[in-house]
MARDO-332638 format. One record per residue (C-alpha): residue number from 1; x, y, z. Coordinates in steps of 0.2 Angstrom, whole numbers, plus 5000, padded with zeros to 4 digits. Layout:
N
PARO   seq     px     py     pz
PARO   NUM      X      Y      Z
...
% end
This chain:
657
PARO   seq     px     py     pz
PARO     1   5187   5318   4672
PARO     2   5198   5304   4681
PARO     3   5194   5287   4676
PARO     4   5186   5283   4696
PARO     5   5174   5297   4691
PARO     6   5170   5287   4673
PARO     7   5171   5273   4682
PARO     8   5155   5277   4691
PARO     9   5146   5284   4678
PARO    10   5148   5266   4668
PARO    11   5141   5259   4681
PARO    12   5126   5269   4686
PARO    13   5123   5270   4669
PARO    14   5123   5250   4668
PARO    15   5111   5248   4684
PARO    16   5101   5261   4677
PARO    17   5100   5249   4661
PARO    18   5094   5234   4671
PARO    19   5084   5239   4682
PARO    20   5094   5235   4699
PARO    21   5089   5218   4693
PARO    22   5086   5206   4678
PARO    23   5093   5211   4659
PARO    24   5084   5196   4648
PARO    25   5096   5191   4634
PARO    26   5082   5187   4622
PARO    27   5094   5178   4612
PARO    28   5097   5165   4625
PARO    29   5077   5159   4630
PARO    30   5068   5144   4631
PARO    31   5051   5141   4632
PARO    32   5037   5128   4630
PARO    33   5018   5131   4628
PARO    34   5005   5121   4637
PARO    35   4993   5108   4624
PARO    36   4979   5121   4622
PARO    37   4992   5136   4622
PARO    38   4987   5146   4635
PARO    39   4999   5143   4648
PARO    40   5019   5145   4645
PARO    41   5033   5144   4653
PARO    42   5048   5153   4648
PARO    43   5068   5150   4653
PARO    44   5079   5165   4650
PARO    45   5098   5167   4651
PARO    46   5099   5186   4661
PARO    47   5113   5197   4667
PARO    48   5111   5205   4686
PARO    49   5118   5222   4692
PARO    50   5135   5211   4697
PARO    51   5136   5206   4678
PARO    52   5133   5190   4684
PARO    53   5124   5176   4668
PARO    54   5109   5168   4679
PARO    55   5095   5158   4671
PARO    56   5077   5162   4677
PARO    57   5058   5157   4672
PARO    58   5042   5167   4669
PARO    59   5024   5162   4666
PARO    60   5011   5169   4657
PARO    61   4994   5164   4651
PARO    62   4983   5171   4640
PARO    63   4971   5181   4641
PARO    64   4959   5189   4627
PARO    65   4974   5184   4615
PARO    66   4986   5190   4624
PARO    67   4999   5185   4639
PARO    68   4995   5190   4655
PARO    69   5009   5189   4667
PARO    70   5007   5174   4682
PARO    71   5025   5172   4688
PARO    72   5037   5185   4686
PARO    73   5052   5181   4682
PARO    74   5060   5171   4696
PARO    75   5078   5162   4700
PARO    76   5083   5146   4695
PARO    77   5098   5136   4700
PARO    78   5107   5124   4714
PARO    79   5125   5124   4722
PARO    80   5133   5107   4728
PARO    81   5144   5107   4742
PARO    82   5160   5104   4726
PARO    83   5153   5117   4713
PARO    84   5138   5128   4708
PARO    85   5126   5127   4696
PARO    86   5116   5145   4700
PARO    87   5128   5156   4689
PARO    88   5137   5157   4672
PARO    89   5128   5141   4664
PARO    90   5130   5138   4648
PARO    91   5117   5129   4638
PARO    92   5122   5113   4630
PARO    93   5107   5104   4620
PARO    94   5091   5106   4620
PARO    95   5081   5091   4619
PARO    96   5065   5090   4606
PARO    97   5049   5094   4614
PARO    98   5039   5081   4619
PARO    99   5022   5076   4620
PARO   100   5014   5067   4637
PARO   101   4999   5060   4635
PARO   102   4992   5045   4646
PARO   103   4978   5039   4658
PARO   104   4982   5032   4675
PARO   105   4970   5027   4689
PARO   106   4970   5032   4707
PARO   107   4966   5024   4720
PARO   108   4958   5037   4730
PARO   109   4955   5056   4725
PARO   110   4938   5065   4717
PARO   111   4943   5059   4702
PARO   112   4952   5041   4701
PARO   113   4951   5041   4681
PARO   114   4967   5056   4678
PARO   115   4973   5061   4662
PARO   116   4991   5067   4660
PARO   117   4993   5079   4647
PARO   118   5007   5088   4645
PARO   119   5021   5096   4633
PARO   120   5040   5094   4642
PARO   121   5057   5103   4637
PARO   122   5071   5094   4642
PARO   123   5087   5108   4644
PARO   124   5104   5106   4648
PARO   125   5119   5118   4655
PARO   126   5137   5113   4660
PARO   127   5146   5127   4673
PARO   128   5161   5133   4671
PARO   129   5171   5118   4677
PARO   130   5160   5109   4663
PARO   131   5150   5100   4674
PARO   132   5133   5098   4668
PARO   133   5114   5101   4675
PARO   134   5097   5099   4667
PARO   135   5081   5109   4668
PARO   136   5065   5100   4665
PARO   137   5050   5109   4660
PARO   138   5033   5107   4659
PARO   139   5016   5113   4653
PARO   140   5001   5108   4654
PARO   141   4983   5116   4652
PARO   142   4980   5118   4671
PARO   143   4998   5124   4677
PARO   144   5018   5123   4675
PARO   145   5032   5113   4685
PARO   146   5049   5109   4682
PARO   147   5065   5100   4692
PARO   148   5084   5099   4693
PARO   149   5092   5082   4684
PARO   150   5109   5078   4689
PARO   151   5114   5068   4672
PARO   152   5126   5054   4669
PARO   153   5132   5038   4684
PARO   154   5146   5042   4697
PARO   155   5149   5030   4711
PARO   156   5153   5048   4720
PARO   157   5138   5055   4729
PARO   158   5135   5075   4730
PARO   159   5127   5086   4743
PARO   160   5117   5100   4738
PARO   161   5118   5115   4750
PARO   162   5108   5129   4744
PARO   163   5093   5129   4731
PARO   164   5089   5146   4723
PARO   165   5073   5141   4717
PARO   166   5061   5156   4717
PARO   167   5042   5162   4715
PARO   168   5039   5179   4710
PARO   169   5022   5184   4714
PARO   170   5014   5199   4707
PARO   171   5012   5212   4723
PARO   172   4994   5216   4719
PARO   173   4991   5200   4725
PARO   174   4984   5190   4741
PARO   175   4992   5174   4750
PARO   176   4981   5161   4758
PARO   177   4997   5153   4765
PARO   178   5003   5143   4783
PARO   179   5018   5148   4791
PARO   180   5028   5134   4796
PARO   181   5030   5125   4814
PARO   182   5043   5129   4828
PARO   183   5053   5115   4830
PARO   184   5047   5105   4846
PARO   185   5041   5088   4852
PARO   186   5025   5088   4842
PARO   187   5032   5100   4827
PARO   188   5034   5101   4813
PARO   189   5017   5093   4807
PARO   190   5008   5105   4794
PARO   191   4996   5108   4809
PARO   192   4995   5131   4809
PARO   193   4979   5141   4803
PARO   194   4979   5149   4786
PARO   195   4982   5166   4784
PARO   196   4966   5172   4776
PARO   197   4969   5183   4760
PARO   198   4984   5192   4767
PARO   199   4995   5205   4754
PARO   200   5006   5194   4744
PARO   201   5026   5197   4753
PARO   202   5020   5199   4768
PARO   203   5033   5190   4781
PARO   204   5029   5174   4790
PARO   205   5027   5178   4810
PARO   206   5040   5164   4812
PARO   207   5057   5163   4805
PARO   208   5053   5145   4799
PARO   209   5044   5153   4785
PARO   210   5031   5148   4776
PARO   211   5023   5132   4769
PARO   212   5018   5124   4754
PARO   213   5004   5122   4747
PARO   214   5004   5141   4745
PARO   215   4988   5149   4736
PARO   216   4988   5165   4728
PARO   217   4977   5179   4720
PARO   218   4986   5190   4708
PARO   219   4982   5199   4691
PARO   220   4967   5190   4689
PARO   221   4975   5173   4692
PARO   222   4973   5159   4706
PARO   223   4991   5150   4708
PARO   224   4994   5136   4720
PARO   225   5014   5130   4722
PARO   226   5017   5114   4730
PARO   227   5034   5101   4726
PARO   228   5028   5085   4718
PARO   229   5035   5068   4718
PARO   230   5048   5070   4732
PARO   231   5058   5055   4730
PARO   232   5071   5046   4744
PARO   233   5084   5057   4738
PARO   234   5079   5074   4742
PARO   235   5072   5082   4758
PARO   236   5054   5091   4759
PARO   237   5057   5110   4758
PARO   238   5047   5124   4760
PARO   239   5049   5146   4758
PARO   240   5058   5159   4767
PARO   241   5051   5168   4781
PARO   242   5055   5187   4770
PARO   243   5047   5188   4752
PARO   244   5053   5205   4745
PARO   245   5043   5212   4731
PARO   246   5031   5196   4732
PARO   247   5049   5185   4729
PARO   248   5044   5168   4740
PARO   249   5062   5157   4738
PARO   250   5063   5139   4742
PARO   251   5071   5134   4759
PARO   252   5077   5117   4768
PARO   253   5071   5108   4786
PARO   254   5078   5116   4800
PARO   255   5092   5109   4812
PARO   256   5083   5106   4827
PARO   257   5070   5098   4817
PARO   258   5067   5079   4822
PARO   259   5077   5080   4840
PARO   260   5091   5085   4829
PARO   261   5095   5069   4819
PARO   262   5096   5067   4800
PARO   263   5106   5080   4789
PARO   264   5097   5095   4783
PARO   265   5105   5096   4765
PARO   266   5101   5082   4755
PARO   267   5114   5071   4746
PARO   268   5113   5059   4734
PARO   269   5124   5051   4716
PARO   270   5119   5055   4700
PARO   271   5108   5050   4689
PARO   272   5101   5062   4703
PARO   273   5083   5069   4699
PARO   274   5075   5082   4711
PARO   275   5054   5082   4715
PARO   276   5044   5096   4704
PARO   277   5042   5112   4709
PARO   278   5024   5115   4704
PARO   279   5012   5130   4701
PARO   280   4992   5126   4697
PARO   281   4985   5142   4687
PARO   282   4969   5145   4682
PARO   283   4956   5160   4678
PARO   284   4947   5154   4694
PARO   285   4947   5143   4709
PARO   286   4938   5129   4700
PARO   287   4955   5126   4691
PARO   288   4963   5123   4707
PARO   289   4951   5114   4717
PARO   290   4948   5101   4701
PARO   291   4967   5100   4697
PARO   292   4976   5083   4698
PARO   293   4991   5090   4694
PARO   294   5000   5085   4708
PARO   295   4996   5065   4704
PARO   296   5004   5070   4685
PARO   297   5018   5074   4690
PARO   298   5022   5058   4702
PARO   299   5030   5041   4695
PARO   300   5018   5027   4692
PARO   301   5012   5014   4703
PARO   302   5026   5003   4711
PARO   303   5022   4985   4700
PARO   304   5010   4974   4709
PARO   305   4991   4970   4712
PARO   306   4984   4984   4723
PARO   307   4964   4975   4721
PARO   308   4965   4976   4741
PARO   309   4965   4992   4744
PARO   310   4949   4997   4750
PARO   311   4945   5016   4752
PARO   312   4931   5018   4767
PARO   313   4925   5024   4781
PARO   314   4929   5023   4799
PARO   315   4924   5023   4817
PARO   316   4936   5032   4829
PARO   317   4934   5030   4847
PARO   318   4951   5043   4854
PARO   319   4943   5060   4849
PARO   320   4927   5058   4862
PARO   321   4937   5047   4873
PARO   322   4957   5046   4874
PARO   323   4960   5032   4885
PARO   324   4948   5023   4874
PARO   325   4961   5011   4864
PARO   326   4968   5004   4881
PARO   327   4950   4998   4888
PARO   328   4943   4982   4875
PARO   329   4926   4986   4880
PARO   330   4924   5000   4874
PARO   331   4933   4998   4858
PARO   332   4922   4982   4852
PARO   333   4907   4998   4856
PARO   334   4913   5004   4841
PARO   335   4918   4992   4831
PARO   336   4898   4986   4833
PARO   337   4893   5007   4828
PARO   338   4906   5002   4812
PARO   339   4893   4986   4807
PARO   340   4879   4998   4812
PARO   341   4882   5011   4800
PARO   342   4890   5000   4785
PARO   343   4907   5008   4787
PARO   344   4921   4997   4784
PARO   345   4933   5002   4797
PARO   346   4937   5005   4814
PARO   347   4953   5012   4821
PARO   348   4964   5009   4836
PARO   349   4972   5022   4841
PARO   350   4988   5026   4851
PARO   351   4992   5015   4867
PARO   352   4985   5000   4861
PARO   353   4996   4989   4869
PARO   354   4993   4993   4886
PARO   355   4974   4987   4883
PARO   356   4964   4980   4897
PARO   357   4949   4967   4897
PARO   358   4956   4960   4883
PARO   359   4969   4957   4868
PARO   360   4971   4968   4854
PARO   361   4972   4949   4842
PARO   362   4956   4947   4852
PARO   363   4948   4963   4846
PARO   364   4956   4959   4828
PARO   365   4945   4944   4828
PARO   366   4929   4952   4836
PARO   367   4930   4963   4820
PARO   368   4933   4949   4809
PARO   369   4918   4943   4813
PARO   370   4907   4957   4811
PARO   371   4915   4962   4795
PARO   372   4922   4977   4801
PARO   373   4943   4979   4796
PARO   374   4955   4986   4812
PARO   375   4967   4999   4806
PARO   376   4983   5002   4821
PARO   377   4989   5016   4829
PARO   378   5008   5016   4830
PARO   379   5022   5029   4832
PARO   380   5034   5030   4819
PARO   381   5050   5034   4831
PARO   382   5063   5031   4832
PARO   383   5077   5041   4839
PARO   384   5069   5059   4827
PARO   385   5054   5059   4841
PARO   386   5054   5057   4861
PARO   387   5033   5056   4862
PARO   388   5029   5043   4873
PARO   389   5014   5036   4864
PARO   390   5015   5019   4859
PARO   391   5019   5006   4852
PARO   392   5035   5014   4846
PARO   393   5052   5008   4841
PARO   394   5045   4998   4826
PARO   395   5041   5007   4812
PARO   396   5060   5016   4810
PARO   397   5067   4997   4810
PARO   398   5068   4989   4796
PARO   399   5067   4971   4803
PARO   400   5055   4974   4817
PARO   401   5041   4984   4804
PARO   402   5042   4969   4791
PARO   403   5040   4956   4806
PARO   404   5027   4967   4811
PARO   405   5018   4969   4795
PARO   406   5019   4950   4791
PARO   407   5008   4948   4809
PARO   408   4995   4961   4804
PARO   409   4992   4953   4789
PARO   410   4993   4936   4796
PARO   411   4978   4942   4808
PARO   412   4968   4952   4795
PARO   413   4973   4968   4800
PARO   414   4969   4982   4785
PARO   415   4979   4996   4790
PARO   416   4990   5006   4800
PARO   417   4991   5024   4806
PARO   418   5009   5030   4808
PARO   419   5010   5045   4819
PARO   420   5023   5059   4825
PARO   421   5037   5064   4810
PARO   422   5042   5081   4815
PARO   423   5053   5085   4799
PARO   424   5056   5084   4780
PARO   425   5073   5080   4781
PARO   426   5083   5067   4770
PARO   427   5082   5052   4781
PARO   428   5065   5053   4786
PARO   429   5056   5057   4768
PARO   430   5067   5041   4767
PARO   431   5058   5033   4780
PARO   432   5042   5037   4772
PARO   433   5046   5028   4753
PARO   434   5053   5011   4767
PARO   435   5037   5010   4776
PARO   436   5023   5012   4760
PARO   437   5034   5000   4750
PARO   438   5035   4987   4764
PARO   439   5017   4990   4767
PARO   440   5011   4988   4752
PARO   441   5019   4970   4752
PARO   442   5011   4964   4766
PARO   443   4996   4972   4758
PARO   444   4993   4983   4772
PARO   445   4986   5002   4769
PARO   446   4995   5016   4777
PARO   447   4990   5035   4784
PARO   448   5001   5044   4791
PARO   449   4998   5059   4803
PARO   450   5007   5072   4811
PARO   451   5018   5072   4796
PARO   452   5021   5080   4778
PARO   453   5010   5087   4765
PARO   454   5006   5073   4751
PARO   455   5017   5075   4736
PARO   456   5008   5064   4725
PARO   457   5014   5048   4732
PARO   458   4997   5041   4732
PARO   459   4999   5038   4714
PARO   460   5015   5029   4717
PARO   461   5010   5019   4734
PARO   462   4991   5016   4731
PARO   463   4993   5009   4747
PARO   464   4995   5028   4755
PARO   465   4975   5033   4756
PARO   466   4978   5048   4768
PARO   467   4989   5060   4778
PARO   468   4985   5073   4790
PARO   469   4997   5088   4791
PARO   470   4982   5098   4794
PARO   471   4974   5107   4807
PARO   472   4958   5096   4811
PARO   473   4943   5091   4823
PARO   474   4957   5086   4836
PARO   475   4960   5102   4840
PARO   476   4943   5107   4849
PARO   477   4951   5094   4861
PARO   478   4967   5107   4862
PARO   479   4967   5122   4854
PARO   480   4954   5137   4864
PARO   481   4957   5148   4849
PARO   482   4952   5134   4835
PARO   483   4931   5136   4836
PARO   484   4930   5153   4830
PARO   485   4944   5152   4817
PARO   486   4936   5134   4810
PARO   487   4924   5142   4800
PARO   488   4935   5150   4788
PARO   489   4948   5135   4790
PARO   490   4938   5126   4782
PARO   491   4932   5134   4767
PARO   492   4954   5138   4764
PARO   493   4957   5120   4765
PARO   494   4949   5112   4747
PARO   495   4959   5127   4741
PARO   496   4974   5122   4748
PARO   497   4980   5107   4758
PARO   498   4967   5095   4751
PARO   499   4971   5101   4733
PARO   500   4989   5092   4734
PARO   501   4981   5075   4743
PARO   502   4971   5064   4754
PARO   503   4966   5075   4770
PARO   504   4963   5064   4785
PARO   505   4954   5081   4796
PARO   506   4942   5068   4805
PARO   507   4926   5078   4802
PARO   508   4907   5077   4809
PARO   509   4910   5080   4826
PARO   510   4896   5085   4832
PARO   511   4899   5083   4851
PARO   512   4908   5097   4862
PARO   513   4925   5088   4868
PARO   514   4932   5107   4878
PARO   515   4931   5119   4867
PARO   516   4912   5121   4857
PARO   517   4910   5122   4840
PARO   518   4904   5140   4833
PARO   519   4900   5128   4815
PARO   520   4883   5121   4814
PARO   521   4879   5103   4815
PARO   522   4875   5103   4795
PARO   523   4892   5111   4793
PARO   524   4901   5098   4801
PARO   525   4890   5086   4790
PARO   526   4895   5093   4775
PARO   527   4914   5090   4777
PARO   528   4912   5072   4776
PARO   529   4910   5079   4755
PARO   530   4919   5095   4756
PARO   531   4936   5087   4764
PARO   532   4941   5073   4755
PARO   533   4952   5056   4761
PARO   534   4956   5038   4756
PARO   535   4948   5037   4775
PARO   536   4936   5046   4782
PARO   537   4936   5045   4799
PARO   538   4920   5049   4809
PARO   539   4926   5059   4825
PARO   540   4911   5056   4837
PARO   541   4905   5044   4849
PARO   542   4895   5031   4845
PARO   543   4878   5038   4856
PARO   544   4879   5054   4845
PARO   545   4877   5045   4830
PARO   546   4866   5031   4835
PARO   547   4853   5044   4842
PARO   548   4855   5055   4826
PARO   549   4836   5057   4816
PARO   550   4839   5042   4802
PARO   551   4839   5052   4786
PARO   552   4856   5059   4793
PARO   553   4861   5041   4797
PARO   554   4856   5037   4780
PARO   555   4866   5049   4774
PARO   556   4883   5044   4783
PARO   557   4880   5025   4780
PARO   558   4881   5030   4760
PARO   559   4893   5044   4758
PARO   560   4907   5040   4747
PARO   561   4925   5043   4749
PARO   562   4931   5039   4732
PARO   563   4922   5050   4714
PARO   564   4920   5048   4697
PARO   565   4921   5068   4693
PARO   566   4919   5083   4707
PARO   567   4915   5100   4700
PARO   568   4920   5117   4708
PARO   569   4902   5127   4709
PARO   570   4905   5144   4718
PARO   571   4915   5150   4733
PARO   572   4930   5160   4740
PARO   573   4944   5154   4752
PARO   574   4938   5159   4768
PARO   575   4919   5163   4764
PARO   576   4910   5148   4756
PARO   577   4912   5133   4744
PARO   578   4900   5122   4735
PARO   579   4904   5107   4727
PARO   580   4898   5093   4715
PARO   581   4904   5075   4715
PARO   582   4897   5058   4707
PARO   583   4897   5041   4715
PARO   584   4890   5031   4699
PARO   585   4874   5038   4694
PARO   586   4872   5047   4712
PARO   587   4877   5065   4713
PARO   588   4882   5073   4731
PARO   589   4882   5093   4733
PARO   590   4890   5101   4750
PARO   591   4893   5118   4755
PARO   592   4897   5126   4768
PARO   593   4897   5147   4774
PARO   594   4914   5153   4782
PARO   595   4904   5166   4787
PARO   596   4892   5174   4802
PARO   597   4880   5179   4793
PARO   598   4867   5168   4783
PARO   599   4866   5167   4763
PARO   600   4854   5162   4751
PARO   601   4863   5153   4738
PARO   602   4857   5149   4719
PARO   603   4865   5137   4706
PARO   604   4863   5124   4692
PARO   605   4872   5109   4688
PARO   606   4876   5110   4669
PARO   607   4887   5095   4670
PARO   608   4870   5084   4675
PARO   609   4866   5084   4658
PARO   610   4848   5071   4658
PARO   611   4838   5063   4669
PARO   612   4826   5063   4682
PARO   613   4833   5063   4700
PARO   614   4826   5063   4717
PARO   615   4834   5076   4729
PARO   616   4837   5073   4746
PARO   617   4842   5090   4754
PARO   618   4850   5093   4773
PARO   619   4851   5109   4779
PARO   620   4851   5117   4800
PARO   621   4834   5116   4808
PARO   622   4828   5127   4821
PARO   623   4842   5131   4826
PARO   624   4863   5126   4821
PARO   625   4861   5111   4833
PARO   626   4849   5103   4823
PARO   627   4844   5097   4806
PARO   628   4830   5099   4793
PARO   629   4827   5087   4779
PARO   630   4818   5091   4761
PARO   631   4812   5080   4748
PARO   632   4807   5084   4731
PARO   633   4814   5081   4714
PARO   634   4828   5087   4703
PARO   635   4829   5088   4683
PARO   636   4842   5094   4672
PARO   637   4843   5112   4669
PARO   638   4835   5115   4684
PARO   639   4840   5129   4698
PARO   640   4843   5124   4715
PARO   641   4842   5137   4729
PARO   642   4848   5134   4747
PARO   643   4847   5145   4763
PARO   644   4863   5141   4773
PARO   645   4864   5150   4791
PARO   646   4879   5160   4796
PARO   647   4893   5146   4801
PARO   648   4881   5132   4792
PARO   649   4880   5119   4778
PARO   650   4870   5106   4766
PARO   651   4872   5092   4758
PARO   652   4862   5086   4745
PARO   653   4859   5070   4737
PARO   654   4854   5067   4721
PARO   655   4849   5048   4717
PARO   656   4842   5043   4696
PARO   657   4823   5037   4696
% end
């Protein structure tokens, strides 16, 4: 037999070893356990079919005693521009686990009293040039996460060009997951429908790929990835279009994104730390819906007194009527429905400065004196966007934005609303950290729409108190398709998008703009407690909430926008939720039905511990254009049963005699 011919056989008998794919080298692993041990996160040092040392991560959690996988075991690694760090590491130190174990307060959020609780393994490796990276691990009792450190101080500055990060779902599995935008003048913006439950490696319909959040079901196991804590020196990234065998791999902004401008691959000098790739896990979707994770993993507050941020609500006058912010009249209409209905805000939206009848300072002052706060419409472009809305030029200047935020404040102005981004590349996640930090010294709050997905940035910025980069009420001005695929929208989104941060959907619409709402008038009630935002911007004019029977106006002069606890009760991604929050010693419960057909609900409240409650309950009338109200009263330990109609909703309000 010639050596060619053994040759072969070595090497078929090698693939045949590993599998055509990972050989652990259990002798070379890493892992660290989450505080109440059922969560772990394993690093291994493995051999492919090239004979090629690469390190890669599995998750597990326990089930009956035993592990269960979540993550199969994925890749791990980067390449700069000068050397990699994806192949043939060898492990220096590794650090002494850790302990994390602290409280922090947000701002905003279903929960503003957090707890981060954590146990962290600090890894490192050098390459073969002896250049060294560190892996950072995590676990904590509701999910994993881990980053990239470049360690040490160089004057030099790197580019990274590829990242190799992976997530290896189980195939059995299903994806409630958005592809990403096309580039174009309004895109990216986080702003496509949800694929509802599809099989897990299933390709995106664009090339862009997908985007994060992304929610699976697999083995039993919920599992939302995101990235946390994305700092100035790294760009937003997202997955690959393909996702062989349930293998989703981490990819960067795309050229044409922003007009073209900005780099796509980030750079940066070390010490160089990049955000967390984090995945929430739980036995069931209350774990993800209830998770704070993603605020865990983000720095702490920038120092400074944040007492004037004010979470609320707010009139908005664009949705009903576009030309709206350019007519003075009109706009002090709805600063007077703001005193009405005791919500705090009213916004001025896009165009402001070409207002007639009056000045915006004038309107600022008209406000003023009805107690009402003016948040300001502007566009964040800049050369990365050619809309046309204005005022635009400001925000991407450094100069012009402080001048401009020193007026606001000088005037009394509460906030802005910065529009039009169109890309998670290096410059512009810059842009983002430069705005909310020279916000927040002008004490001025900041939402930003047709932008990225929150990162946890609200925890570092408490100024930042909502983001769109969702699919929201705006589009029955736009979007033929959106009323019948809304339902089920809706009940993806406190799974997905809304888990990771403020949501700024703009709910309650109750009025037909073009295209009419198939969801019922309780429905779009309920998502004033269902979606949750910093601000909640009421999306209707001021005649439909004026003529509205008072209980329902009631209602949305007390809804809260900031909890004390929220509990997952029951539901599914894309056919129902039920939810429970506290506002002081007032409970709120909303649901809604993704569905067509009608369901008759049942459920207790086990964390409503004592006490005698009055219950106010709203639910669809006659018909889905209407509403019903019962009174009657709760106790603890007692059932409460609800019909909700095919498409509707409830909310429920439950107030301590």
């Amino acid at each position: 037999m010639g050596r060619n011919n053994l040759l072969q056989i070595f090497l078929i008998v090698s693939l045949a070893i590993t599998g055509f794919g990972f050989q652990n080298q259990e002798d070379e692993s890493w892992k660290v356990s989450s505080p109440n041990k059922n969560l772990t996160i394993k690093i291994s040092k493995t051999v492919d079919q090239y004979r090629i040392a690469r390190l890669v991560y599995a998750v597990t959690i326990l089930k009956n005693g035993e592990p269960s996988t979540v993550i199969e075991p994925s890749p791990l690694g980067l390449e700069r521009k000068d050397q990699q760090f994806s192949e043939n590491l060898s492990i220096v130190s590794k650090g002494d686990e850790k302990i994390i174990d602290e409280k922090f307060q947000l701002m905003i959020g279903r929960q503003q009293q957090c707890v981060n609780r954590a146990r962290e393994l600090d890894l490192t490796f050098k390459n073969k040039n002896g250049a060294l990276i560190k892996l950072i691990i995590r676990a904590y009792d509701d999910g994993v996460a881990f980053k990239y450190v470049f360690p040490g101080k160089s004057d030099s500055s790197f580019t990274v060009i590829r990242e190799l990060t992976g997530f290896k779902i189980p195939k059995n599995g299903r994806a409630w997951i958005e592809r990403y935008d096309v580039p174009s003048q309004y895109t990216p913006a986080y702003e496509k429908f949800y694929e509802n439950g599809i099989p897990v490696g299933t390709p995106s319909p664009n090339t862009e790929g997908w985007a994060f959040p992304a929610l699976f079901n697999a083995n039993g196991n919920w599992i939302l990835i995101s990235e946390a804590n994305l700092s100035p020196g790294y760009c937003g990234v997202r997955l690959e279009q393909n996702a062989p065998d349930g293998l989703y791999k981490i990819r960067f902004p795309e050229p044409k994104d922003a007009n073209g401008t900005g780099e796509v691959e980030p750079k940066s000098s070390p010490p160089w730390e990049m955000p967390w790739r984090m995945i929430i896990i739980g036995q069931t979707p209350a774990t993800i819906v209830e998770s704070n994770l993603v605020y865990s993993l983000s720095d702490s507050a920038i120092p400074g007194d944040f007492s004037w941020v004010k979470p609320g609500r707010s009139s908005w006058s664009w949705l009903t009527d576009n030309e709206s912010p350019k007519n003075y009249n009109t706009l002090r209409t709805f600063i007077d429905l703001s005193a009405e209905m005791k919500w705090e805000y009213s916004l001025v939206d896009a165009n402001w400065d070409l207002m007639q009848g009056g000045t915006i300072e004038q309107l600022v002052n008209y406000a003023n004196s009805k107690g009402v706060g003016i948040l300001m419409w502007y566009n964040s472009g800049g050369a990365h966007n050619s809309v046309s809305e204005r005022p635009r030029d400001i925000m991407c200047d450094t100069q012009k934005r402080r001048e401009e935020f020193k007026k606001l404040k000088q005037w009394g102005v509460k906030g802005v609303k910065i529009d039009f981004w169109h890309s998670d590349k290096q410059n512009l996640i810059a842009l983002y950290h430069d705005i909310m930090k020279d916000a927040a010294t002008f004490h001025i709050m900041v939402n930003f729409h047709g932008c990225t997905i929150p990162r946890g940035w609200s925890r570092t910025y408490p100024n930042l108190i909502a983001m769109e980069s969702v699919k929201g009420e705006e589009c029955y001005l736009f979007d033929s398709p959106y009323p019948a695929k809304a339902p089920i929208q809706n009940s993806i989104l406190p799974f997905t998008r809304n888990v990771i941060g403020p949501m700024d959907y703009t709910p309650v619409g109750l009025s037909n703009v073009k295209y009419p709402h198939l969801t019922s008038f309780a429905h779009e009630l309920a998502l004033s407690l269902i979606f949750n935002s910093g601000i909640l911007h009421f999306a209707d004019n001021v005649k439909t909430y004026l003529s509205l029977p008072e209980y329902v106006k009631e209602f949305l002069k007390s809804v809260p926008v900031t909890f004390d606890e929220t509990h997952f009760i029951s539901g599914e991604p894309g056919k129902m939720i039920i939810l429970a929050s506290r506002k002081g010693d007032t409970w709120y419960i909303s649901g809604i039905n993704s569905e067509n057909k009608g369901k008759a609900v049942s459920f207790g409240l086990p964390f409503v511990r004592d006490g005698l409650f009055s219950m106010s309950l709203i639910t669809d009338g006659s018909d889905n254009k209407s509403f019903l109200n019962q009174k009657s009263s709760f106790k603890s330990g007692n059932q409460i049963k609800v019909n909700i109609s095919g498409n509707g909703g409830f909310v429920i309000t439950l107030k301590r005699k």
